[in-house]
C-alpha positions in Angstrom: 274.6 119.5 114.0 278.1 120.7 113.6 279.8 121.0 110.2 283.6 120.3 111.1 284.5 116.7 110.4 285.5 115.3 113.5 282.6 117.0 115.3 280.2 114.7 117.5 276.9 113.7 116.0 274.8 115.7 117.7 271.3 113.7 118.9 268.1 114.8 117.6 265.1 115.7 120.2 261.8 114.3 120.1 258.3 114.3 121.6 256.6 110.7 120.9 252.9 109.8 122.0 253.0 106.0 123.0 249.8 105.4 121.1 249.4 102.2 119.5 246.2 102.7 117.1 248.3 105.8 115.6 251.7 105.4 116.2 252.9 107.2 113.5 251.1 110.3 113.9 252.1 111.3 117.4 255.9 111.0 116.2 257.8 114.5 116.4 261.5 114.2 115.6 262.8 117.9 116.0 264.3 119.1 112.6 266.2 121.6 114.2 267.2 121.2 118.4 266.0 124.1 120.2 268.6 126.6 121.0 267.5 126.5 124.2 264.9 124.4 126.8 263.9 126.9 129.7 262.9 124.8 132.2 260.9 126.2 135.9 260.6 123.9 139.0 258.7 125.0 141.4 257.7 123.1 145.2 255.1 120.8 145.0 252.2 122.2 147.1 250.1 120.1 150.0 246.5 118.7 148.7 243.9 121.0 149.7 243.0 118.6 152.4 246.4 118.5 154.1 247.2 122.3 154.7 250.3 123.4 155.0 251.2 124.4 159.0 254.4 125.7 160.5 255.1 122.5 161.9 255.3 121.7 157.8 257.6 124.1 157.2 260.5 121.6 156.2 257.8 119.4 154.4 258.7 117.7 150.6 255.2 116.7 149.4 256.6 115.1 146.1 258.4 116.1 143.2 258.6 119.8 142.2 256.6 120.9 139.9 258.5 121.5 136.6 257.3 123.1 133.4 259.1 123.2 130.1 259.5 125.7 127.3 261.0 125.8 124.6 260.1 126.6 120.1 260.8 124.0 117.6 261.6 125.1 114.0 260.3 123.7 110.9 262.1 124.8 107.6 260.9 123.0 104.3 263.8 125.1 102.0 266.2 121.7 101.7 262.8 120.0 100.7 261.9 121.9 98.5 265.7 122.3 97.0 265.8 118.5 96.7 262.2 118.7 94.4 260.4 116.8 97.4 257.2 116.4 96.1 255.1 116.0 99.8 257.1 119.8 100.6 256.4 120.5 97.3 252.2 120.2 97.5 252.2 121.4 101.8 254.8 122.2 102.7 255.9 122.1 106.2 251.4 121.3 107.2 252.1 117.4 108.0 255.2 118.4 110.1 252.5 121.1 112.2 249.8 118.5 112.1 251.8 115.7 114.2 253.1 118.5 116.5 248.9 119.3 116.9 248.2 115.9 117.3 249.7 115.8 120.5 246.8 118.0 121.5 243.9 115.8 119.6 241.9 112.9 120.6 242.3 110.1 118.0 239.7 110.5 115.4 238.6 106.5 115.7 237.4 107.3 119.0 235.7 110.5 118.3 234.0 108.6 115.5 233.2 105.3 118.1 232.0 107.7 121.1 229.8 109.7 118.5 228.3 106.8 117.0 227.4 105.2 120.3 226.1 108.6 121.7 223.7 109.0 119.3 222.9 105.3 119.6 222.2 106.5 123.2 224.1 103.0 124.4 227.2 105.2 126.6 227.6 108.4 128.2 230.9 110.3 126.9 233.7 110.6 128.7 236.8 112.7 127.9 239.1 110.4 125.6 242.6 109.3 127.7 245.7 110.8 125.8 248.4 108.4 125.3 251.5 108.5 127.0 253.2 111.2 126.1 257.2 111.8 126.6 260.2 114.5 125.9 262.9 113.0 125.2 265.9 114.7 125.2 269.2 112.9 125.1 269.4 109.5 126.9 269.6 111.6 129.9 266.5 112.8 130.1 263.4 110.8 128.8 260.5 112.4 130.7 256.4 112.0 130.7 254.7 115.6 129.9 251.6 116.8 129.4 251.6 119.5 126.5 250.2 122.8 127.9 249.9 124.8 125.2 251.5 125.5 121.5 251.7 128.3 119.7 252.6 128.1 116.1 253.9 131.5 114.0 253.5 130.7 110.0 256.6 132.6 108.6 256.3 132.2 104.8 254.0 130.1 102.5 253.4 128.4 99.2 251.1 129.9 96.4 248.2 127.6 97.5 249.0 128.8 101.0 250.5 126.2 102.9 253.2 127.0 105.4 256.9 126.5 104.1 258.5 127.6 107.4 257.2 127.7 110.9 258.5 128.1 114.4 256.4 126.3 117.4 256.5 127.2 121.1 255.7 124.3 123.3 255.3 124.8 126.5 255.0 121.0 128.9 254.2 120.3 132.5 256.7 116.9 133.6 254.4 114.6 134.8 256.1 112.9 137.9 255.4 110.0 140.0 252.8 112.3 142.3 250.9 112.8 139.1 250.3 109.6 137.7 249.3 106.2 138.9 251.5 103.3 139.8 250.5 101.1 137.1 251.2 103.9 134.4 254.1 103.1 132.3 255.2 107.2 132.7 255.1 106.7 137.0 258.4 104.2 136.4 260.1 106.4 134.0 259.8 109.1 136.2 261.6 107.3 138.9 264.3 106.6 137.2 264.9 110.0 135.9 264.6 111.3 140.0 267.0 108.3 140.5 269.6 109.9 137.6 269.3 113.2 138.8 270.1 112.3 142.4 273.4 110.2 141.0 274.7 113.4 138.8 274.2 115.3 142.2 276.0 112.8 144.4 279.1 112.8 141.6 278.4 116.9 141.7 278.5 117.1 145.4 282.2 114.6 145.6 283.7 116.5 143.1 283.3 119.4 144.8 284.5 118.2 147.9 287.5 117.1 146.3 288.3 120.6 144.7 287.2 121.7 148.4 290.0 119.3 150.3 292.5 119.6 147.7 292.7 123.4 148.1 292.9 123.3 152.2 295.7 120.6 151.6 297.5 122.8 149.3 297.4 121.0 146.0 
């Protein structure tokens, strides 16, 4: 956020799990925006069972495949300035801990599928994740599925908790080809395909004005 006066209020990033029996803990509200989001897109390639020919050449089969990267900071100094008492005792842990639950299954349904396991009454099955989504400004609200996150502990209190840390997240967007049509994340995903191809529409006129204003002269 800027410090001059009349600058914009700059939005806040985020990364919220749509989990209802935890709400709360899958809640990251970037303390610091990244300086930057590197994003790759790659084409989507054919299922194994439809291989790709020359007549397929041309072929779309979806979405392209987009991974994004980018390291969040966590800084507990102004905490700890103020005399917060939760920096005070750990720091910036809780702060790492919602970032890694993104990556956990809820512990009520560890506990549940444990209990009945050794009841012998189910057999386990990998827990669902909740929806999970990046948002990033209104214009982009997208569902992911963390890949990986590597956390670097930079400093730390005398009982060894972390005071500052810097995360790199890296996230697969999941698009429509990726989830099912009853999943909350397949409509979202729409209508950030349908945003993007608007922006590129008022893109592509724009240049075409430019384009007819310089043959005319103007």
């Amino acid at each position: 956020m800027s410090g001059f006066p009349g600058s914009p209020r700059t939005l806040r990033g985020a990364v919220v799990a749509v989990d209802s029996s935890g709400p709360l803990s899958r809640l990251v509200v970037f303390q610091y925006n990244p300086d930057q989001v590197v994003r790759t897109l790659r084409p989507r390639a054919p299922a194994a069972a439809q291989p790709a020919g020359a007549a397929d050449a041309h072929r779309l089969w979806g979405a392209p495949v987009e991974t994004v990267s980018l390291t969040v900071s966590v800084d507990a100094t102004d905490q700890l300035e103020r005399g917060d008492p939760v920096a005070a005792l750990t720091g910036v842990a809780p702060q790492l801990a919602v970032l890694e639950m993104l990556l956990y299954p809820g512990i009520a349904s560890v506990v549940e599928n444990t209990a009945m396991l050794l009841a012998g009454t189910i057999e386990i099955l990998p827990v669902e994740s909740p929806l999970t989504l990046l948002i990033w400004g209104p214009g982009r609200v997208v569902p992911v599925r963390i890949e990986s996150l590597t956390i670097t502990e930079e400093s730390f209190s005398p009982e060894l908790f972390p005071t500052r840390a810097s995360v790199q997240m890296s996230a697969q967007v999941l698009s429509y080809n990726d989830l099912s049509v009853n999943d909350a994340g397949h409509a979202l995903f729409l209508v950030h395909h349908v945003m993007k191809e608007t922006m590129a529409l008022v893109a592509g006129a724009t240049a075409a004005a430019t384009v007819a204003g310089g043959a005319a002269g103007v």
